[in-house]
C-alpha positions as CSV (number, residue, x, y, z in Angstrom):
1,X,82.0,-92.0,41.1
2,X,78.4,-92.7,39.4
3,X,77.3,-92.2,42.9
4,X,78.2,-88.7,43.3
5,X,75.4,-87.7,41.0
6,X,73.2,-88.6,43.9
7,X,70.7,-86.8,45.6
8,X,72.2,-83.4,46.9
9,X,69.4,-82.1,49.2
10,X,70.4,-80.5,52.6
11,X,68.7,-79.0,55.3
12,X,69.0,-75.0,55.4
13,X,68.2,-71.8,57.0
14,X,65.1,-71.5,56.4
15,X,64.2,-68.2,55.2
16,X,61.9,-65.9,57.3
17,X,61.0,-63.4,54.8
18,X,58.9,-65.6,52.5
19,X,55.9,-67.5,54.1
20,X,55.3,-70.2,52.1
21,X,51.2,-71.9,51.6
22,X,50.9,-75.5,51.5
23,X,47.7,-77.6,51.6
24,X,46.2,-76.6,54.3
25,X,48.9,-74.9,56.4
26,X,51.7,-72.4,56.1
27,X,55.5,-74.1,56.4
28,X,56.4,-72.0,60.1
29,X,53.9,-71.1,62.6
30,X,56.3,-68.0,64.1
31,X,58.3,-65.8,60.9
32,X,60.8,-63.4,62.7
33,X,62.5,-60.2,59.9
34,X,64.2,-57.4,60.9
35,X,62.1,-54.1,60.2
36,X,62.0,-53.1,56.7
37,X,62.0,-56.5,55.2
38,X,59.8,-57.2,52.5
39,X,58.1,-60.7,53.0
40,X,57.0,-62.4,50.3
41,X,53.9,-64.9,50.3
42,X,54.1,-67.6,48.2
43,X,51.4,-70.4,47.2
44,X,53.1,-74.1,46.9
45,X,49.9,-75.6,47.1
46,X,47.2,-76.7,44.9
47,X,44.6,-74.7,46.1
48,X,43.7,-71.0,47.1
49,X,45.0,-69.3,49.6
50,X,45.6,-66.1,51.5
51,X,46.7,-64.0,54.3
52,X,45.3,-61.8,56.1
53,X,46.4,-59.6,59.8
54,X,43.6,-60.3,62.0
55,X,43.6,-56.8,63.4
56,X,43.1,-55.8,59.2
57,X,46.0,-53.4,59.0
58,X,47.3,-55.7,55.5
59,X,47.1,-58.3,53.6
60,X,47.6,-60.0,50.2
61,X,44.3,-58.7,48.6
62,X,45.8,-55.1,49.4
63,X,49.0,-55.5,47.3
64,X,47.6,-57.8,44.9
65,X,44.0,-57.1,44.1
66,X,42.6,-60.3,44.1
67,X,41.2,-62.3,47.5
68,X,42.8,-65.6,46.3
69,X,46.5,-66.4,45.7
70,X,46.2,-69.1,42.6
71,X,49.0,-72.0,43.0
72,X,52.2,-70.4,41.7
73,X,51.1,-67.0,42.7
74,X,53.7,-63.9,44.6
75,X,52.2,-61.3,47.1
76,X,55.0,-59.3,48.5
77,X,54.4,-56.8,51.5
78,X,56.9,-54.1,53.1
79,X,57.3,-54.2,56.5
80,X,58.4,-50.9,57.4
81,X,57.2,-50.8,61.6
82,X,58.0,-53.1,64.1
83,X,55.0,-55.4,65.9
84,X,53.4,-58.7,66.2
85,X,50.9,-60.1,63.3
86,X,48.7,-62.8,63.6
87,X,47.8,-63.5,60.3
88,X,45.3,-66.4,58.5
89,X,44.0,-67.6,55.3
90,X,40.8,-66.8,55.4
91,X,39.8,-69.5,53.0
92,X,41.5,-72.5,55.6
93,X,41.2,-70.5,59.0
94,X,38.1,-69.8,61.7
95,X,38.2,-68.2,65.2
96,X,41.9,-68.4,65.0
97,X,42.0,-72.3,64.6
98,X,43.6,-73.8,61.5
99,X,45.9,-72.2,59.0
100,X,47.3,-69.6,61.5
101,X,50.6,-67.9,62.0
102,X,52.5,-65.4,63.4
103,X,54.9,-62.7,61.6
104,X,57.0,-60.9,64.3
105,X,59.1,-57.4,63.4
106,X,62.0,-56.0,64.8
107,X,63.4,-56.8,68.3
108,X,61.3,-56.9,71.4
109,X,62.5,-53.7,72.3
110,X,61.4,-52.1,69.2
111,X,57.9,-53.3,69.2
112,X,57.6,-51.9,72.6
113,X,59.2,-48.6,72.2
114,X,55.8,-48.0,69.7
115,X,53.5,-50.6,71.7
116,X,54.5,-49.7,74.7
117,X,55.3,-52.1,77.5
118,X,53.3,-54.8,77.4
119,X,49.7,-54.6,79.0
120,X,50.1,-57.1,82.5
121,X,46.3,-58.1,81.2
122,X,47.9,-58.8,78.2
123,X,50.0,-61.5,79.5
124,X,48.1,-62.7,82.4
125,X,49.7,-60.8,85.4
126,X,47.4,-60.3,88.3
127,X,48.8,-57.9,90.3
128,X,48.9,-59.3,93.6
129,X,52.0,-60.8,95.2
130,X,51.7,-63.4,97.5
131,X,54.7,-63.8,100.1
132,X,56.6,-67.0,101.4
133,X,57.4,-67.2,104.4
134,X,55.4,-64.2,105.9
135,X,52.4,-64.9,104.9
136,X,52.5,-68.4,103.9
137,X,54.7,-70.8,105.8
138,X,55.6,-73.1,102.6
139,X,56.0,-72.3,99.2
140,X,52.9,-75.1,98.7
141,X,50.6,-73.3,100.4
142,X,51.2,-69.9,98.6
143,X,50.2,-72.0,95.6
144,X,47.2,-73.6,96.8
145,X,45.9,-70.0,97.5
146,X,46.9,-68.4,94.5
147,X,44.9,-67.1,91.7
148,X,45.7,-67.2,88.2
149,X,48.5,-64.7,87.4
150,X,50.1,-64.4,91.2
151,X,53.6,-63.6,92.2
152,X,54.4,-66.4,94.5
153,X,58.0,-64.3,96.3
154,X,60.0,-66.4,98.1
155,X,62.1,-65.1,100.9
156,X,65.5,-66.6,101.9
157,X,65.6,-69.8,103.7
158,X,66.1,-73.6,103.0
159,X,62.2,-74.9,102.1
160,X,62.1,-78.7,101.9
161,X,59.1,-79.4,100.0
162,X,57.8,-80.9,96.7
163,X,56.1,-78.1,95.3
164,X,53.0,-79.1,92.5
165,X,51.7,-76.1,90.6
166,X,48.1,-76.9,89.3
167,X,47.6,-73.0,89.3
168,X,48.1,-71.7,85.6
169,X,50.1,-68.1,84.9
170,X,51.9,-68.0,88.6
171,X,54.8,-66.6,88.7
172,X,56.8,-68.3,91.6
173,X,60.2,-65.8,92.0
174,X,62.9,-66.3,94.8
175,X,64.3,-63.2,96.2
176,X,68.1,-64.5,96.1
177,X,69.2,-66.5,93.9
178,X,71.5,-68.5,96.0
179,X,69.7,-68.0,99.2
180,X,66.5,-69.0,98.5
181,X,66.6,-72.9,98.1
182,X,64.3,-75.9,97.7
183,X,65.6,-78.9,98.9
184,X,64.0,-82.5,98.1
185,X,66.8,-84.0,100.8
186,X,66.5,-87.2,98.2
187,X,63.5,-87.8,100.1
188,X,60.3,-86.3,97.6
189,X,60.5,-86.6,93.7
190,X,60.8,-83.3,92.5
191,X,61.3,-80.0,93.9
192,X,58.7,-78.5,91.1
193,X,56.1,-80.3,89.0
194,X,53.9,-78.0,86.9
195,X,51.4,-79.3,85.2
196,X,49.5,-75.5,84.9
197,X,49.7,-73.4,81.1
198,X,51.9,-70.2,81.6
199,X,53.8,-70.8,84.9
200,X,57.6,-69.4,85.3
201,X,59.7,-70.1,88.1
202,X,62.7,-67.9,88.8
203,X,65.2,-66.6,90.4
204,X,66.1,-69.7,93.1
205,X,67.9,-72.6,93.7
206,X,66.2,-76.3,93.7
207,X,68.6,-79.4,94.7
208,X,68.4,-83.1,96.0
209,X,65.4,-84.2,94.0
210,X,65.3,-88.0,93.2
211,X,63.9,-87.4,90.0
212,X,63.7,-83.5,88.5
213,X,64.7,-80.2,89.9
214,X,62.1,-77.9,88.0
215,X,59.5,-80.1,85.6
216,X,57.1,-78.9,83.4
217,X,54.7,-81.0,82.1
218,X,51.7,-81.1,79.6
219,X,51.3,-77.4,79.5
220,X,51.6,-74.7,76.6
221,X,54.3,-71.6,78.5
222,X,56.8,-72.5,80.9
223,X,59.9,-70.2,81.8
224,X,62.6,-71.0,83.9
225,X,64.8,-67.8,84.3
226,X,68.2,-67.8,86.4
227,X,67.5,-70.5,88.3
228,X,70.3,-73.1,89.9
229,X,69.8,-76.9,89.5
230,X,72.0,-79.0,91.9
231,X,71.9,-82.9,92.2
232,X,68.6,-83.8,90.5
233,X,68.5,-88.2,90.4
234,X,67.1,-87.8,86.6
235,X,66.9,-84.1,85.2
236,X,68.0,-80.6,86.5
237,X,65.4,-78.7,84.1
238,X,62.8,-80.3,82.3
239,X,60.4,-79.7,79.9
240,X,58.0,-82.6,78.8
241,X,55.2,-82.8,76.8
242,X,55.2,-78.7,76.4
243,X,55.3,-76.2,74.2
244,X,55.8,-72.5,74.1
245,X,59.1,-72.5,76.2
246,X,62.1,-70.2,77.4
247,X,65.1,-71.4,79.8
248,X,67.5,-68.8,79.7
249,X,70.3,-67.7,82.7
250,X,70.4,-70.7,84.6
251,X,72.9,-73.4,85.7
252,X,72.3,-76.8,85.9
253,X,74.8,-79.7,87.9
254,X,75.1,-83.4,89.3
255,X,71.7,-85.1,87.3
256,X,72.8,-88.6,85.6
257,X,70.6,-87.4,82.3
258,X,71.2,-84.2,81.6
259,X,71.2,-81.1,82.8
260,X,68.6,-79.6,80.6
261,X,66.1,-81.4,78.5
262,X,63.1,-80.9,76.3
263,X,61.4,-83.6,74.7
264,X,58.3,-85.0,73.1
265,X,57.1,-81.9,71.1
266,X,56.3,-81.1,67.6
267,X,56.5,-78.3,67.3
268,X,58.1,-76.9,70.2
269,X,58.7,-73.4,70.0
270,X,61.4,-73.5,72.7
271,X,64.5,-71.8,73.4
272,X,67.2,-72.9,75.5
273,X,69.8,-70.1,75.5
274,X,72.6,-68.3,78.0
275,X,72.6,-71.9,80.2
276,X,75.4,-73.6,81.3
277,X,75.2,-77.4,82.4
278,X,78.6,-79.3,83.5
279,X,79.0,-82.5,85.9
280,X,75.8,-84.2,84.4
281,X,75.9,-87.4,82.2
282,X,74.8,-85.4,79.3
283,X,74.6,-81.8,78.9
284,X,71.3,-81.5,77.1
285,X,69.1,-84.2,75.9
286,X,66.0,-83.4,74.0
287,X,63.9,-86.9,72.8
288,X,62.0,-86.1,69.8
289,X,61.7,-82.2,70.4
290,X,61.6,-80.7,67.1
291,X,60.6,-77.6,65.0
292,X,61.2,-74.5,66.1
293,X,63.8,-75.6,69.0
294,X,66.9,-73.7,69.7
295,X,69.9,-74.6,71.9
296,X,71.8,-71.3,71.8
297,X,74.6,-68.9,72.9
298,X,74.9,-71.5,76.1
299,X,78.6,-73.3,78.2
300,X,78.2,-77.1,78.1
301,X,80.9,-78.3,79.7
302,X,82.4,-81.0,81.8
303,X,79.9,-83.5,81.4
304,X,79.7,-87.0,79.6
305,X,78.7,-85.6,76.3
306,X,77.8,-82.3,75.3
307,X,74.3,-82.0,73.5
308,X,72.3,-84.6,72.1
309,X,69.0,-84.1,71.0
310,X,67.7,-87.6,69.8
311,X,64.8,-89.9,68.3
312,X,63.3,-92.9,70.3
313,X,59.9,-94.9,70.0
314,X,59.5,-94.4,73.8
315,X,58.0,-90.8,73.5
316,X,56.1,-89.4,70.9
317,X,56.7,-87.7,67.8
318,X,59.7,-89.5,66.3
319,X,61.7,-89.1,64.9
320,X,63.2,-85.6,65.6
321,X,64.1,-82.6,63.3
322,X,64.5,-79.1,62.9
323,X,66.6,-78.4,65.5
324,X,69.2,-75.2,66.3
325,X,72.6,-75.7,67.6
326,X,73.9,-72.4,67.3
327,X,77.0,-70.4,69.0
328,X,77.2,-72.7,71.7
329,X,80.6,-73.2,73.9
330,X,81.3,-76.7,74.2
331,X,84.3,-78.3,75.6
332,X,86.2,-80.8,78.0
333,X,82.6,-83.4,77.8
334,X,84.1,-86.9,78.5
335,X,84.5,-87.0,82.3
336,X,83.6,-90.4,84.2
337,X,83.7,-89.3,87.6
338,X,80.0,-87.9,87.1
339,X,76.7,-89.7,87.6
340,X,75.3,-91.4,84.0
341,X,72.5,-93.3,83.8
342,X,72.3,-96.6,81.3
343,X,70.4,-94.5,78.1
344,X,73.2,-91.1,78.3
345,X,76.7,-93.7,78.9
346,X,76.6,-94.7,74.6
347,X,76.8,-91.3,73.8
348,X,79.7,-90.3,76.3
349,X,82.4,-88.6,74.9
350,X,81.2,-86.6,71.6
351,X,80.7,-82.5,71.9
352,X,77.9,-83.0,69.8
353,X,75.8,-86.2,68.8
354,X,72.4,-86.1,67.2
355,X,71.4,-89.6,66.8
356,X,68.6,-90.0,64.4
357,X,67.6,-86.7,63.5
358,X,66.5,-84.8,60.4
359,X,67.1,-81.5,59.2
360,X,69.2,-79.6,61.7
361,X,71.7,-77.3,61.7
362,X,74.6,-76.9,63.8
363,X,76.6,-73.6,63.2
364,X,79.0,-71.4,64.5
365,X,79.8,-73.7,67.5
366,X,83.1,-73.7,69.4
367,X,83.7,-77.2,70.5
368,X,86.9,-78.6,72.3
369,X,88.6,-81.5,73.9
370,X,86.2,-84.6,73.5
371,X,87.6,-88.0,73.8
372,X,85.6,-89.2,71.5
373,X,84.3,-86.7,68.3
374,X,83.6,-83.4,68.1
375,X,80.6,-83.4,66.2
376,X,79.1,-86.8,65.2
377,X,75.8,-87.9,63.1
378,X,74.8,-90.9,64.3
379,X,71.4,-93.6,63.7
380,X,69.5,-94.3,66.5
381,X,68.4,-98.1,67.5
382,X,65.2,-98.3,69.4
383,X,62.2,-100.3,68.3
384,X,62.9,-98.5,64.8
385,X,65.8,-98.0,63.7
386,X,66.2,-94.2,63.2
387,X,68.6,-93.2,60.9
388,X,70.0,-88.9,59.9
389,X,68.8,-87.2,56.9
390,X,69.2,-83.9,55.8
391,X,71.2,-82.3,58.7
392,X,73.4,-79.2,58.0
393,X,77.1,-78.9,59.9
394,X,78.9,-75.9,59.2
395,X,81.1,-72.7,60.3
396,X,82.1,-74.9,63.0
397,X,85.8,-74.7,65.1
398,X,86.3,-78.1,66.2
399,X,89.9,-78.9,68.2
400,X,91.2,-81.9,70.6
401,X,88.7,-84.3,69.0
402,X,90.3,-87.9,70.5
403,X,88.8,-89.9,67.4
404,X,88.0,-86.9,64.9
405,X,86.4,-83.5,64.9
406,X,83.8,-84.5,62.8
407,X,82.2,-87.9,61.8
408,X,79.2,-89.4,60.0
409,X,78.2,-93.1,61.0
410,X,76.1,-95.3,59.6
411,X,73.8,-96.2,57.6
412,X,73.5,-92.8,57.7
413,X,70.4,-91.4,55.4
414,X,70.9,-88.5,52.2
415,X,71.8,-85.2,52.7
416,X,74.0,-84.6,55.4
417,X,76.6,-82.1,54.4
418,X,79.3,-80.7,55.9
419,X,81.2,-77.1,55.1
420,X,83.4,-74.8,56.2
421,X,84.1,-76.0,59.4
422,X,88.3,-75.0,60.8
423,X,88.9,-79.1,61.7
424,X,91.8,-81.6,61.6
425,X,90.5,-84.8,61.2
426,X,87.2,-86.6,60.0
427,X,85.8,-89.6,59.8
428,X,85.5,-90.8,56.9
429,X,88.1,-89.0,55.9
430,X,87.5,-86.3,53.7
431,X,84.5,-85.4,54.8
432,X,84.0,-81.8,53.7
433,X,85.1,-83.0,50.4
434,X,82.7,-85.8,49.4
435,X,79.4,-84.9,51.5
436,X,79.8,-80.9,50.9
437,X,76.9,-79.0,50.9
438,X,77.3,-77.0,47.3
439,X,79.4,-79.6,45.7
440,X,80.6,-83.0,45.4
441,X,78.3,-85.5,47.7
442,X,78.8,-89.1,47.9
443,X,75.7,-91.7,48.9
444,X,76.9,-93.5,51.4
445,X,80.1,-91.8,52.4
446,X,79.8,-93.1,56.0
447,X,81.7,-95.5,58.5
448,X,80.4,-98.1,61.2
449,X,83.1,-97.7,63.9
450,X,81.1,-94.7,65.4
451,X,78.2,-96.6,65.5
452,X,79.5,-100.1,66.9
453,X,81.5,-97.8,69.8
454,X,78.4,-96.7,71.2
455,X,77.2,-100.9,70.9
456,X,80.0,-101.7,73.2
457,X,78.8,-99.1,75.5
458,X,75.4,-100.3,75.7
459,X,77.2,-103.8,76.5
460,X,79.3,-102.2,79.4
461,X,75.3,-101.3,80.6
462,X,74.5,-104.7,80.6
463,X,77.7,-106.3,82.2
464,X,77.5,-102.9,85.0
465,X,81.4,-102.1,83.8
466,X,80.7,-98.8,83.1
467,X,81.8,-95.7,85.7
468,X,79.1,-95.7,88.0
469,X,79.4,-92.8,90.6
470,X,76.4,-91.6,93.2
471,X,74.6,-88.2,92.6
472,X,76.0,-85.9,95.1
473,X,79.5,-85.9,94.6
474,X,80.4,-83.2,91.9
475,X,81.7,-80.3,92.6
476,X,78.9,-77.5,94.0
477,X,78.6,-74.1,91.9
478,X,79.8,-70.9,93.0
479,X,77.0,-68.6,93.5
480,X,75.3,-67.5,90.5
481,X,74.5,-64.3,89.0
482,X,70.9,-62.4,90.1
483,X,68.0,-61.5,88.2
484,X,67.9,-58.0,87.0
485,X,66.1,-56.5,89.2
486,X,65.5,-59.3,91.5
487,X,61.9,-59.2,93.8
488,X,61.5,-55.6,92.1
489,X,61.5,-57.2,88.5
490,X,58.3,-56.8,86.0
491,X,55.8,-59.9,86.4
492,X,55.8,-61.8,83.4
493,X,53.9,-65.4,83.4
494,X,54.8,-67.9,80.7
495,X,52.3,-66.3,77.9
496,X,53.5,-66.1,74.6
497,X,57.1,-66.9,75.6
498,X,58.2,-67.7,71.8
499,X,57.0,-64.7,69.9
500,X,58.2,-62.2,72.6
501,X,61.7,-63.7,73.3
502,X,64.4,-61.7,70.8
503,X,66.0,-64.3,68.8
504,X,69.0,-63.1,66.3
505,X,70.4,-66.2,65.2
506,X,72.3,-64.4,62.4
507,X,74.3,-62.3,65.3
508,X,75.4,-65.0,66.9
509,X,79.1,-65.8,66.5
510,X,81.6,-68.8,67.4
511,X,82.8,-67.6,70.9
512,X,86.0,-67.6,72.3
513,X,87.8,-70.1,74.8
514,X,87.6,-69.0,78.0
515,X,91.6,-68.2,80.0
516,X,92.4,-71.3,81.2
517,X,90.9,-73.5,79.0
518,X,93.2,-74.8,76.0
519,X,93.3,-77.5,73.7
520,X,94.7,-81.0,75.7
521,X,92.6,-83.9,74.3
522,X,95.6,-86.0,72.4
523,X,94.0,-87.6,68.9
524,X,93.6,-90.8,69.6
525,X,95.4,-94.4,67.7
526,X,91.9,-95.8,65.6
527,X,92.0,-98.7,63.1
528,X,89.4,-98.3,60.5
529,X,88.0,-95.7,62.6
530,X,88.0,-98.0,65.7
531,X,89.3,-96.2,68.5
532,X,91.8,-98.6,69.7
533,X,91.5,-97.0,73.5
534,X,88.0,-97.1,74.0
535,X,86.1,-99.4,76.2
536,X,87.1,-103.1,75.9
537,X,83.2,-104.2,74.9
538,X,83.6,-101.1,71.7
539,X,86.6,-102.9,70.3
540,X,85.2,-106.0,70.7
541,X,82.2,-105.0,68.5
542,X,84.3,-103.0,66.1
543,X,87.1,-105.9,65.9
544,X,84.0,-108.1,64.7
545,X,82.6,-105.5,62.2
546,X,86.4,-105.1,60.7
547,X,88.8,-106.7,61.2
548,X,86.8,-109.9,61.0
549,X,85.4,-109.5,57.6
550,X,88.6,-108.9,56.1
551,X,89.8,-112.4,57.4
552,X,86.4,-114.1,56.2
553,X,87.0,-112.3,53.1
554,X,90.8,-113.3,52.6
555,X,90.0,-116.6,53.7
556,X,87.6,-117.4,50.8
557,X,89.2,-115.3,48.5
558,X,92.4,-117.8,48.8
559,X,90.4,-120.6,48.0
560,X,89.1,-119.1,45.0
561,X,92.2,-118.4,43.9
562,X,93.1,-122.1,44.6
563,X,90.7,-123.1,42.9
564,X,90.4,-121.2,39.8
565,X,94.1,-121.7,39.2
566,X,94.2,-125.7,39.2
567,X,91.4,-125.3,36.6
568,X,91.9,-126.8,33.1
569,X,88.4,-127.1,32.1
570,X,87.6,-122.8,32.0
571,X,90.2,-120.5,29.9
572,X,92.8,-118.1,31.0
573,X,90.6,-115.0,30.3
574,X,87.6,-116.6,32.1
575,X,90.1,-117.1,35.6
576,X,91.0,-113.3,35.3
577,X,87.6,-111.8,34.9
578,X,86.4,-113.9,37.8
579,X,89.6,-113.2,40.2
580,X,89.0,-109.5,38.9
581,X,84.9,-110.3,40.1
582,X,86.1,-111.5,43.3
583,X,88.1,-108.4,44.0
584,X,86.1,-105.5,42.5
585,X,82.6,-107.1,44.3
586,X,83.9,-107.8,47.8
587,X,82.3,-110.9,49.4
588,X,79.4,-110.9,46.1
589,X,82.2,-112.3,44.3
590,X,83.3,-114.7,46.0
591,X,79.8,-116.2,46.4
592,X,79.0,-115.8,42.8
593,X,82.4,-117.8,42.0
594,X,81.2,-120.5,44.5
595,X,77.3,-121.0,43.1
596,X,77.1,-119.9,39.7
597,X,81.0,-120.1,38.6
598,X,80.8,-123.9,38.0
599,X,83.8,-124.5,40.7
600,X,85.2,-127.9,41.3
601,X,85.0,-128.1,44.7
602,X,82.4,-130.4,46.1
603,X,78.9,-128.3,46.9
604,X,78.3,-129.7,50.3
605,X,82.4,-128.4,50.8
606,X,81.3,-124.9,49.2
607,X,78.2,-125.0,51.9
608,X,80.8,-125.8,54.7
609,X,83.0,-122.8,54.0
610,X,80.7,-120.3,53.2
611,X,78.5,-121.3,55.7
612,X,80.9,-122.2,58.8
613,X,83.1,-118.6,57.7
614,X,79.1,-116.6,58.3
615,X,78.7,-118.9,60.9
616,X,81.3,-118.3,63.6
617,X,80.8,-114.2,62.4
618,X,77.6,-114.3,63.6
619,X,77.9,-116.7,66.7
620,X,80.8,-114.2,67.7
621,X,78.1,-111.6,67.3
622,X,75.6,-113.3,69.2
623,X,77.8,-114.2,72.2
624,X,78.8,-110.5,72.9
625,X,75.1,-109.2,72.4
626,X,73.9,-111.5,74.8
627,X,77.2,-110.9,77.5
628,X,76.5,-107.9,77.0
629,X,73.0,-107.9,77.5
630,X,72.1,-106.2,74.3
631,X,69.3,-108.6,73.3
């Protein structure tokens, strides 16, 4: 109980009306408050600091009288009109490099009821509209003559071409959603590949792609904007490398990853919102995308697992943190009869698993019939081994979890806390209770049988038992809603996607179960948090890591007993407090007992049993990870 005094520290909202001045930067790069908020700017650091608007309409030498904000030092400043501030300390800042941020107020529609529309200029719009297929036979060629801020419009028609987009602020816009389509016939890579700033595609259908349907890569704006992902042989819609991002109103099917995906930036300043991604090995997978990236007020459903943003060594920027899960639908992930590939089968069956991540918060999140848990904090293994800190899960409705609505495996790191979420079961049980996120925290308070399940699945990959069917054989979408205002719509490139994209986290709320979809997923029979019907390689594992230690454990406890019993050369008292040893320090005990406890039996006997009991553990270990093909 010692242990509950331990550190309490949690990840949090963070709090957009105070900007807070470190050494040399401030904490966010984008603050977003509603208009009429006072924001107060606070010094943490150890030096000077300020902030100023770069157009000069305020700052912290107006309210407070002094250039310089000592460490310590307040400078609060109403906010009464809507608009976009740039804003820099003057002392850390030059030609908009360096300590630099942003301070949006009000909603996108307020600052443009007083601003006005935005200026085309202003966001990199050209004017001219180039047409496919009237002018330019192929989609590719339309891009190869355009000019930086084109409307690349796509008529109806099947185009089978990989289109590469070198051209930077194109807008590339299919006149029907469902009727204009890019097909890579699993013949080219990708349907898109963008490697240009500020590009959006939008609007159109890409499908039968052997590796993406629409990739961005390298560049600072992308937008992808009601657009229809079907069959991709990696990723339906993918962001790499890039920051500065929007996906919003599309649909993505059929890709053994995931349907969406963002990785390998930090920060990212990207939103994923009002998607839906089903029949896909994972949902969404984001490696190492962190700060400032939102999965929002989307339908993942249908697929192996649900949403997984993760850390690995293999991209950059690990491990990951600071990312949104907010008001998200997320139900009936577990299926096998959809493509996987060997990195998205371990995390099959959870709603929501964030494997080695720091500081996130998932809220306000309807999630629902998941074989395996509904929400589940994981480590990570890769050439580190990543392991959760600090992530917040709260105001959650969690239902039909087959092993338990919510779970923490380990070693997990401090800080993850749990509250307020409507649940039935968690693992370890009591959750809520002793890793709470105002109260009572244990260290530790985590169990291994959610870890060791998804070890079994990596040993299905390396025996090929796992499900293992084609792309191309989930079910096709019905079509999909239109663009507002469809080849008539404003032209808006990629620039400044983050700032001028409303988001009102606080409005979101935990939505509603769709008709026909109700709780079905049974709870599950688990020993020690073993799910007894998982795979056949996930028992094995968590057999050794339970059941087997307990036998070890009773084994040598019996012959300490044995041993201390026959005894006549220690005293009565001394037998108790070392059989009370044995039993309060599990396996420590024991071993004390057996070197330090003067025991009778022979040393070279004590070797045998210690060492032949840790022996056969570990060669039982070893035997499965190299079946399985783990090492």
């Amino acid at each position: 109980m010692v242990a509950a005094c331990g550190s309490n520290e949690a990840a949090s909202v963070r709090d957009d009306a105070t900007v807070v001045m470190f050494d040399n930067e401030f904490d966010r790069q984008v603050y977003r408050v509603p208009v009429g908020t006072t924001v107060s700017f606070v010094n943490e650091g150890r030096n000077v600091h300020n902030a100023f608007a770069d157009d000069g309409s305020w700052s912290t030498e107006a309210v407070t009288g002094q250039l310089a904000l000592f460490p310590g030092d307040v400078a609060d400043i109403a906010f009464d009109e809507p608009g976009r501030h740039l804003f820099v300390c003057t002392f850390h800042a030059a030609n908009g490099i360096g300590m630099v941020a942003t301070l949006v107020v009000g909603s996108v529609e307020e600052i443009e009821q007083v601003a006005g529309p935005t200026d085309p200029e202003t966001v990199g719009a050209s004017g001219v509209t180039r047409l496919v297929p009237d002018e330019y036979p192929t989609i590719q060629s339309a891009v190869d003559a355009a000019d930086p801020g084109d409307l690349i419009l796509i008529g109806p028609g099947v185009y089978r071409e990989e289109v590469a987009v070198a051209t930077a602020r194109l807008t590339i816009r299919g006149v029907d959603r469902n009727e204009t389509i890019v097909d890579g016939e699993f013949a080219r890579e990708n349907n898109f590949i963008i490697v240009a700033d500020g590009v959006a595609v939008e609007n159109l259908t890409v499908q039968n792609a052997n590796e993406n349907g629409v990739f961005w890569t390298g560049v600072t704006g992308y937008r992808g904007s009601y657009l229809t992902s079907i069959y991709a042989g990696n990723y339906g819609i993918y962001a790499f490398d890039s920051v500065d991002g929007l996906f919003e109103h599309s649909y993505a099917t059929g890709s053994p990853d995931s349907g969406f995906y963002v990785g390998q930036c930090d920060p990212c300043y990207s939103i994923v919102t009002n998607v839906v991604s089903e029949y896909n090995g994972m949902g969404y997978s984001g490696t190492n995308s962190s700060g400032e990236m939102y999965i929002i007020d989307s339908v993942w459903r249908n697929n192996g697992s649900g949403i997984v943003p993760n850390s690995l060594d293999g991209e950059k920027y690990p491990p990951g943190h600071d990312v949104t899960i907010v008001g998200n639908l997320i139900h009936d992930n577990g299926r096998t009869d959809v493509p996987f590939k060997n990195a998205t089968w371990p995390a099959f069956g959870n709603g929501v698993i964030i494997p080695g991540i720091k500081t996130s918060l998932v809220e306000r999140n309807r999630i629902v019939n998941h074989p395996g848990n509904g929400i589940v904090i994981p480590p990570n293994l890769d050439k580190n081994f990543w392991m959760s800190y600090n992530n917040v899960v709260r105001d959650n409705v969690i239902e039909g979890s087959g092993r338990a609505d919510l779970a923490l495996t380990g070693p997990a790191g401090d800080g993850n806390c749990f509250e307020n979420n409507q649940h039935e079961t968690s693992l370890p049980v009591g959750l809520e209770f002793f890793q709470s996120c105002d109260g009572l925290r244990l260290p530790m308070r985590w169990e291994l049988a959610g870890t060791l399940e998804p070890l079994g699945r990596v040993a299905q990959n390396g025996t090929d038992t796992r499900p293992n069917p084609p792309v191309g054989l989930t079910p096709l979408p019905p079509p999909q809603a239109q663009m507002p205002g469809g080849a008539d719509a404003p032209v808006r490139p990629a620039v400044d996607v983050f700032t001028s994209t409303d988001l009102d986290i606080a409005s979101l709320t935990v939505p509603d179960l769709p008709s026909g979809v109700s709780v079905t997923q049974q709870k599950g029979i688990t020993l020690f948090g073993l799910l007894i019907a998982s795979t056949g390689w996930s028992v094995y594992f968590g057999l050794w890591a339970y059941l087997m230690p307990f036998m070890l454990f009773g084994a040598l406890l019996a012959i300490l007993l044995w041993d201390v019993v026959r005894r006549d050369d220690i005293s009565k008292t001394s037998s108790i407090l070392w059989i009370a040893i044995a039993l309060l320090v599990p396996f420590l005990g024991v071993l004390a007992y057996f070197f330090v406890g003067k025991s009778s039996i022979p040393a070279w006997q004590r070797f045998a049993i210690i060492g032949g009991g840790l022996g056969a553990y570990l060669v039982l270990f070893a035997v499965g990870a190299v079946v399985g093909g783990i090492v």
